[in-house]
N, C-alpha and C positions, 0 to 999 in steps of 0.2 A: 358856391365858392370855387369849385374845381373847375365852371363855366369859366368864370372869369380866369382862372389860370390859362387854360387852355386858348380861351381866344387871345390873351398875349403874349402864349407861347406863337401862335398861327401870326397875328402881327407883325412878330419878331422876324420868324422865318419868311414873313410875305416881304420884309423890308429884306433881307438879308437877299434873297432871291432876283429880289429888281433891282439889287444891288450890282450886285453879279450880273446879272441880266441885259441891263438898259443898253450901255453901249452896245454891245451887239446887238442886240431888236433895235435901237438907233440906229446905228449903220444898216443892216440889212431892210430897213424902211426907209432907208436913206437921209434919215436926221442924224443930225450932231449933235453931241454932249459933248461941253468943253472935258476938259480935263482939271479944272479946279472944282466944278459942279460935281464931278465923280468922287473927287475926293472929298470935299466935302460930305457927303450921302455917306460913303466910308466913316468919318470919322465920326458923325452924329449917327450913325445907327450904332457903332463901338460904344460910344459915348452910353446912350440910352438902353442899350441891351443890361448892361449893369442893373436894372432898376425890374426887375421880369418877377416878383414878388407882389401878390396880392394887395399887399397896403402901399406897393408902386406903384401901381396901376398909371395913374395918371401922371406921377413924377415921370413917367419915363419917356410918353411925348412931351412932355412939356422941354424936357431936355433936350427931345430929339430938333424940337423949334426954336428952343433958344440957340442949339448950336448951328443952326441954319444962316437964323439971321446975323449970326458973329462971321457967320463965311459970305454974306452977302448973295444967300443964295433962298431960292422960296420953297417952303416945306416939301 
């Protein structure tokens, strides 16, 4: 039980990370990430962070992909 907490605490944090992250590792590899694709990623990792509870487990990607595809953008 505390595995599975933990791994979608690590999840959580690994999303929040490349959140923060991508554009700059984009640009300094010299790719681009629009700026609706960043916010997007922003607002479904907000979104699904809410859900970080044992019996969420799965609700919480699941939100994180439905908010994706409402932004027209891929997981």
């Amino acid at each position: 039980m505390n595995t599975l907490k933990n791994g979608l605490a690590i999840l959580t944090l690994g999303l929040a990370v490349t959140t923060s992250a991508s554009s700059g590792l984009a640009q300094e590899r010299g790719l681009h990430m629009s700026a609706a694709r960043a916010a997007a990623i922003r607002d479904c990792s907000t979104r699904a962070s809410k859900y970080l509870e044992l019996a969420w487990g799965i609700v919480e990607i699941q939100v994180y992909r439905t908010c994706m595809a409402e932004h027209h953008q891929m997981e």
